[in-house]
Each structure stands twice: as structure tokens, then as C-alpha cells.
N, C-alpha and C positions, 0 to 999 in steps of 0.2 A: 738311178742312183739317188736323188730326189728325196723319191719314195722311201728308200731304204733309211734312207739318211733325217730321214724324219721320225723315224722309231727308236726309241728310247736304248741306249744299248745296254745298260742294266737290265733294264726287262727283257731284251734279248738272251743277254747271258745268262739269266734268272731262268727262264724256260727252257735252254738249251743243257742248265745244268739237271733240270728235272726231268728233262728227254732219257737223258743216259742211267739217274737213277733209278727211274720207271722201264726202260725199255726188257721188251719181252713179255710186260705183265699183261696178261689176258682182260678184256674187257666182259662187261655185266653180259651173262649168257641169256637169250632170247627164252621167250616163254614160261619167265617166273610167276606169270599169273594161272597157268595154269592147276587147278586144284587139287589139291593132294590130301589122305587122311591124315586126321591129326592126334596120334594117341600116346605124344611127349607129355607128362605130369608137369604141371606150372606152369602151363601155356595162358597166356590171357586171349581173350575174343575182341575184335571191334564188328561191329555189324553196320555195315552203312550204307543206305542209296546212292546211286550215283546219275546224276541227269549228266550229259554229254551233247555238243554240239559236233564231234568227231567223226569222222568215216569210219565206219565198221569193217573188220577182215575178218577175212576165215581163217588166217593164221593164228599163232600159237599165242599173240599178244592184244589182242582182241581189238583193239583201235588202234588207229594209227593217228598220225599227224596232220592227216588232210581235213577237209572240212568236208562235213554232213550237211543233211537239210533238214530234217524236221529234228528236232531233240531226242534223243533217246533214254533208257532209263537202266538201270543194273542194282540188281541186290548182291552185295559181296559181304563175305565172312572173312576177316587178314586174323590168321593167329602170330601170335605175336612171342616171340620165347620168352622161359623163366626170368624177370626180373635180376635174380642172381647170374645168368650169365649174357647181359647185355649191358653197356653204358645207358645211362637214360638220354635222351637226343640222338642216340644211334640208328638208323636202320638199318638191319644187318641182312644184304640183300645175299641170296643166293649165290655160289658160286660154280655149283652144278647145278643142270633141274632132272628132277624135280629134288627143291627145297627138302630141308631137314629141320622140320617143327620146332627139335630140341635145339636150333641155335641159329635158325633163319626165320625171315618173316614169310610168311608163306598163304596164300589163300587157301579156304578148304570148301569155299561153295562159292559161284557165279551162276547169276539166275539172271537173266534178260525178263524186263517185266515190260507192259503195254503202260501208256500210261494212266488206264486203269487200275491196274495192277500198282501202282508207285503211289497215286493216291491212297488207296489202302491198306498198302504197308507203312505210308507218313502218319497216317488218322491211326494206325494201332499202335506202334511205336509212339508215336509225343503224348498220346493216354497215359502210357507207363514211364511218362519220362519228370520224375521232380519239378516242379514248375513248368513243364511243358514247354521248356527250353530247347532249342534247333540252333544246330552250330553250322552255317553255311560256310565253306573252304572254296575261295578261288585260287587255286594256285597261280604260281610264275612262267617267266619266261624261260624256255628250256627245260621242258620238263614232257617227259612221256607219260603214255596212262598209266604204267605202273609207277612211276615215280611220283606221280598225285595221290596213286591209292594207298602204296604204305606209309608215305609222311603225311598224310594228314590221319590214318592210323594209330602210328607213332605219337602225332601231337594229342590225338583222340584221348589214347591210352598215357601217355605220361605226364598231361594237365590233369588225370583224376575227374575230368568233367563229366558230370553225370548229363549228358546229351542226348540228343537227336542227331545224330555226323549226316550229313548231306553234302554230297562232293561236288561242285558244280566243276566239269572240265574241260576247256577249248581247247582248240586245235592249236599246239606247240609240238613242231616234229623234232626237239628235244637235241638241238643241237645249236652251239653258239653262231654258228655261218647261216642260221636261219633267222635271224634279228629282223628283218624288216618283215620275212615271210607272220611270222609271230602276233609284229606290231599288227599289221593287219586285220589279224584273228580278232583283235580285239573289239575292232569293228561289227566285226561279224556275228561275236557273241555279245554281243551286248542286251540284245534284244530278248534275246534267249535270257538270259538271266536278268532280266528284271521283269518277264512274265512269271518266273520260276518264283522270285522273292514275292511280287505282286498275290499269288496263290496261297504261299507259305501264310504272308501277311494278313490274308480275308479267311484266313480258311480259321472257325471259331474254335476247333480245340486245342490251337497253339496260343501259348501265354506272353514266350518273346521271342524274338531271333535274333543273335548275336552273327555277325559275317566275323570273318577272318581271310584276309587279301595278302597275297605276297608278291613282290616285284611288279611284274606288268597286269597279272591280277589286277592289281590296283585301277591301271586303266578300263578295265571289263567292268569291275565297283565301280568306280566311281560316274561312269558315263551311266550306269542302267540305275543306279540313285539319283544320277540328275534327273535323268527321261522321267524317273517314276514322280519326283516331284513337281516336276513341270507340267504333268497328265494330269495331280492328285491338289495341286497345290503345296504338296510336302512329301518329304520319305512317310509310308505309311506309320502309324504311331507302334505296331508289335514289333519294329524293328528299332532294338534297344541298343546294341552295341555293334559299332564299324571299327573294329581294330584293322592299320595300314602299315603293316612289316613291308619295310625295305622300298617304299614306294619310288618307282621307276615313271615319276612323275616329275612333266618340267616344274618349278615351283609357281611361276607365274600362270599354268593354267591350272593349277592347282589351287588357286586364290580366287580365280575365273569361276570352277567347278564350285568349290564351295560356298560362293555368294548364291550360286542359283539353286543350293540344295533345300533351300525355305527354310520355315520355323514354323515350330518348333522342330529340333534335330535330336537323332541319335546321341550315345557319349561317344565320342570320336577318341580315339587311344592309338597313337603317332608313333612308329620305332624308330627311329635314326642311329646309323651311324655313321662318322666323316670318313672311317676307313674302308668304308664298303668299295671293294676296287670295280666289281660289276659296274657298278653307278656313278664311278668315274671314270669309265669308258665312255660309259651312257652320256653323259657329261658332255665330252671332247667330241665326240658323234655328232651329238643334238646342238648345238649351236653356244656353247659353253655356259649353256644355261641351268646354274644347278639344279640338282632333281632333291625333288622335298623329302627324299629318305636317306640324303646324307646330309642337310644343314645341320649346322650350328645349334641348338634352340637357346643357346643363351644370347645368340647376337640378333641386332639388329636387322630387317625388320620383322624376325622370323617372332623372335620373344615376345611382342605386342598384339603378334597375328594371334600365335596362339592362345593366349589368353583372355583377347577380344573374345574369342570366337571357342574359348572352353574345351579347349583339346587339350587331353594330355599326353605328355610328352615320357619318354621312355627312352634314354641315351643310354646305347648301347657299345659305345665306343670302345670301353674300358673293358670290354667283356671279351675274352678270350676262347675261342673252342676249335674243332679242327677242321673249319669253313676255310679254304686257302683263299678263297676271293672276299670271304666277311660280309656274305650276301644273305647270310640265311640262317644269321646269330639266333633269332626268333625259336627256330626250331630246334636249333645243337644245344638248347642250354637249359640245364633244366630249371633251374631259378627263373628262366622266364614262361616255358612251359606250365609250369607248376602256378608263375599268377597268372597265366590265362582261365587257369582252371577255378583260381581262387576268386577272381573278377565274376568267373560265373556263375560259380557257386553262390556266392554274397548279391549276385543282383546288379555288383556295379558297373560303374562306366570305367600269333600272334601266331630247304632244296635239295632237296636233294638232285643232286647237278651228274649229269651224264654228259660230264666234260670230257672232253679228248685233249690232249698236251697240245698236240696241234692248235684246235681249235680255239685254246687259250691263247695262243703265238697270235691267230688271226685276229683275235679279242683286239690286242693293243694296235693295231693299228688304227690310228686315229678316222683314217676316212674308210673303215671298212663297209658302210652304209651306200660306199659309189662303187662304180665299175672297176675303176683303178688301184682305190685302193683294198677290193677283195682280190684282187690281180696280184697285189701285194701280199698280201698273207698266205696266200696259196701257195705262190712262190716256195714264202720260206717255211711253209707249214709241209712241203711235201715231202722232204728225207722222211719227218717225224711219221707220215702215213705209214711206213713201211713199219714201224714198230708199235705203234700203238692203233689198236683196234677198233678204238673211239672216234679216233679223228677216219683213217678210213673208211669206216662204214660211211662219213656223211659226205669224203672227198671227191666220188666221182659224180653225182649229184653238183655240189657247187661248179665243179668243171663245165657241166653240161649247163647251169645257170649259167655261171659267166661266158662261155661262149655265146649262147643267146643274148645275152645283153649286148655284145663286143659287137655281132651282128648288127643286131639292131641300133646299138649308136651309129655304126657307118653308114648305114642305109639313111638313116635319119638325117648325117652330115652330109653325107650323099646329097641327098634332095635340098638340104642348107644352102649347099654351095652351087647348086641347077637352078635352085627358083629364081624366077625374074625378079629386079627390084622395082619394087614398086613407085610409081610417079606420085 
């Protein structure tokens, strides 16, 4: 009772009423990457590499959420429908597969390359690319591998950016009850991608590299920018621009991180917004320590920081689109898509969420990070499994996690309350 009684009951009732007006609706169908021709009129093309630290499947969705070992690589074609019948920041994901060109996004080639092969297609590609400009995407937390390939696509194609799209994508099994599994990954890939930027950076017929980070992204950025400066004495110098959407970063190691990224630096380009309700989860989680992609930047000590230290700020609060958690404004908007595009054009110094109803339910419990309280959100997230497809595909999984856990603390309390006390 406790437990219960410590979640909000607006946001209960809040999610209970989106249960009933959602229930029944079918969730994203499996194997949208799957390639299909493409002979719809007004279709646009994005063509882009893809390096990956993922486990590989022979299934219909080509990676999954687990972790790889050595990096992989993928040339993909996303076509993208006529401009006239899509919102710009929309991805209009399949609802059958295979896709329908004229009003889905849809792949129409997947080539698995060695990394030979990914060399040679980056050296021919940035020849033919206007300033020899390379646009690296780390995506967020929560996010599958098709969910990385069409929204950064999307961003590709509706900033107008004449690039080089390079995907870089870790292992997120693309579900909110996977948050710590996630945090992890970050670790994991870190390495991986700032050998990949380190390449980019020495390799002479690229002119700049602009990154673009979202959510926990951010932490994959910003740890293999530090490593690289701490190896180099600095971020290499063709790495021009570090834009940080939505960052799912505490602010205090966020002050940490950027004292040791050297000088001279990148232009650093900041999104924030204070309604992002993802990152004030993240927030009440983390030890209520705000995270640097919802402060303030007019208030204090945020407004000194960033202008010590030359970051521009992009407050995104005011900005309205139809993100229900206001996680992932960067990309639903196209006034901001379009100046990412125009930042790079000029030279100067940006989620798609396969949320379940349930797993949003689990979201707000404040200690869903412990045993007890994903015991909590499970609880009340389980009628919703039964009608929404989202939340059950990842339900019996956390089951089998928290069992495990539930085990293992007893065992552990177990041996707590056995062991001798020491003289």
C-alpha cells in the first residue's frame, strides 16, 4: 500500500483513461525493415551507413537489443513518401508489412558490408558530399533498430542537410522497463564509438563532422568525446558540431564531462526542455538530480555555465507537437529540424518511442530503478498487458527479470542474516 500510495494519482487516472481510449489498437508489426520495391512517384531516398554494436538475428528485424562484440556495419536505402502526403517530423511507420512506399517509410535495399567495405563506401560518399560534411546520429533510450533507422532518415531528409548520414546504434531493447538494461549499453558502446568518430576524424577526405545525440545517446557522446580527449589532449579538430537533444544527463556530471573535454572544443548546441516528462522520471530515479536536458538556461547556475563555456542554448519548452512525453521535440518539429539543417548548411555552431500504455504506467513509478518498485508497476501495468501489444511483448521478460532479482535478494538476505558477526 506504501508503494501504491506513493504514485501520483493524476497520473494514474491520466494513463488509465488512455488505457480505454487506446485499448484494442494493434501495435508497430514486426519486420518493417524488411526491403520492398519502390515504384511510388515523389518518393525521396536517404542512403546511409550504419556501424552497430547490436546482436545480429536471422529474424525479420535484423538486430536486436542485445549486445554484439566486434561492431558491425550496414548500407540501407529508407524511402521516404511524397512530401505532400506526410507531416514533416512524422514517421509514418508501417501498419502492415510489407510497407506501402506511397504513404509509409519503408527500406528498399539492406547490404551488410565488412568493414572494408564501409570504408569505401564513407571515402566515396563524403567525395560527393558539399563540404565533406558527415552527420553522426546517436540515438536514445528506447529505441529499436528500426526506430534509429527511420528517424534519423526523417531528420536526414526534413533538415534538407546535404550529408553524409552515419547511424551509429547501441544496444536499447526498445522498451521503458529496460532503463537500467539501456543505461548499461552505454558503457558498452562507448568505446565503439569514439573509435568510429576517432576514423571519421583522421580519415583526410572528410572536411567536418557534425554529431547529433538524443537522450541517453548523450551519455554514449559524451563519455567517447571525453576518452577521445584524454587520449588526444582534445576532441579531434574535424569534429565541428556536438548538438545534445534532450540530454538524459545528471547536470553535475555533465559539468564533470565537459571540463575534461579540453581546448579548444566543438560549438556545443543544448536543447532543453522543463516539460520533458521522460527526464523527469529520469529525475526522481536518479537521486533528484536535474538532468541538463530539462534545466532552466535562464536560471542560475545554468545561465553562467553556459556562456562561460559557449554553448548554445535552444529552449524548447514553448514548442508544442504530438510527443506525449515532450522527449523528442528535436525531431517532431520541423522549425527545429530545418535549423539543424541550416546550422549545417552555413557551417555554424538535433524518438520515435515504441512505448506501450503499460510501460508508461511503470515509467512513473518513482523507484522503478529497484526491485520493489518495478514490482510496483508491474502490478498495475498488468490488466493494461492484456490490451495493448506494446506493453506485452516486453511483460513476460520483466517477469522473469524480477523474479531473478526477487531470488537473488533473498539469497543474498539470506546469507545477511547467517554470516557471523565479526569481532
Amino acid at each position: 500500500m506504501r508503494i501504491l500510495a506513493a504514485l501520483r494519482w493524476r497520473e494514474i487516472v491520466s494513463c488509465l483513461v488512455v488505457v480505454f481510449l487506446v485499448a484494442g489498437c494493434g501495435g508497430r508489426p514486426d519486420g518493417v525493415l524488411i526491403p520492398v520495391p519502390d515504384e511510388a512517384p515523389g518518393t525521396s531516398r536517404v542512403n546511409m551507413i550504419v556501424a552497430t554494436v547490436r546482436a545480429r538475428t536471422d529474424g525479420p528485424d535484423v538486430y536486436t537489443g542485445e549486445r554484439g562484440g566486434t561492431p558491425t556495419f550496414m548500407e540501407i536505402d529508407v524511402s521516404i513518401p511524397p512530401d505532400g502526403t506526410r507531416a514533416m517530423g512524422e514517421v509514418q511507420w508501417p501498419k502492415t508489412v510489407p510497407g506501402n512506399p506511397a504513404t509509409d517509410f519503408v527500406t528498399t535495399r539492406l547490404e551488410d558490408l565488412t568493414s572494408d567495405q564501409a570504408v569505401k563506401w564513407f571515402n566515396a560518399r563524403i567525395k560527393r558530399t558539399p563540404g565533406r560534411q558527415a552527420l553522426v546520429f546517436v540515438h536514445g533510450y528506447n529505441q529499436r533498430f528500426d526506430d534509429a533507422v527511420f528517424r534519423f532518415a526523417q531528420i536526414v531528409h526534413d533538415s534538407g542537410a546535404d550529408v553524409t548520414p552515419v547511424l551509429f546504434t547501441w544496444p536499447s531493447r526498445g522498451s521503458l522497463l529496460a532503463y537500467g538494461y539501456d543505461r548499461e549499453s552505454t558503457s558498452y558502446s562507448r568505446d565503439a564509438l569514439e573509435r568510429l568518430l576517432t576514423f571519421m576524424a583522421k580519415d583526410p577526405n572528410v572536411g567536418e563532422i557534425s554529431i547529433l545525440a538524443h537522450s541517453m545517446g548523450n551519455v554514449v557522446t559524451l563519455e567517447a568525446l571525453r576518452q577521445m580527449a584524454i587520449r588526444n589532449g582534445r576532441i579531434l579538430p574535424k569534429i565541428k558540431n556536438v548538438m545534445l537533444a534532450a540530454p538524459d544527463v545528471d547536470s553535475d556530471v555533465f559539468r564533470v564531462i565537459f571540463d575534461e573535454l579540453g581546448k579548444p572544443r566543438p560549438n556545443f548546441t543544448l536543447f532543453v526542455s522543463q516539460d520533458d516528462k521522460a527526464l523527469a522520471v529520469s529525475k526522481r530515479v536518479w537521486g533528484d538530480v536535474p538532468r541538463i536536458g530539462q534545466v532552466d538556461p535562464t536560471q542560475e547556475p545554468y545561465r553562467s555555465e553556459f556562456e562561460k563555456n559557449h554553448i548554445t542554448v535552444l529552449d524548447l519548452t514553448k514548442l508544442k507537437t504530438d510527443d506525449p512525453l515532450n522527449h523528442g521535440k528535436f525531431a517532431a518539429s520541423p522549425e527545429v529540424v530545418q535549423s539543424i539543417g541550416a546550422r549545417l548548411a552555413e557551417g555554424q555552431t538535433m524518438t520515435d518511442q515504441r512505448v506501450g500504455i503499460g510501460d508508461r504506467i511503470v515509467q512513473f513509478s518513482t523507484d522503478a530503478a529497484s526491485t520493489v518498485g518495478t514490482a510496483a508497476g508491474l502490478v498495475i501495468a498488468a490488466p493494461v498487458a492484456v490490451v495493448d501489444s506494446n506493453t506485452r511483448e516486453h511483460y513476460s521478460s520483466q517477469m522473469n527479470h524480477l523474479g531473478t532479482s526477487i531470488s537473488d535478494t533473498a539469497a543474498s538476505g539470506s546469507q545477511a542474516v547467517s554470516a557471523p558477526v565479526s569481532k
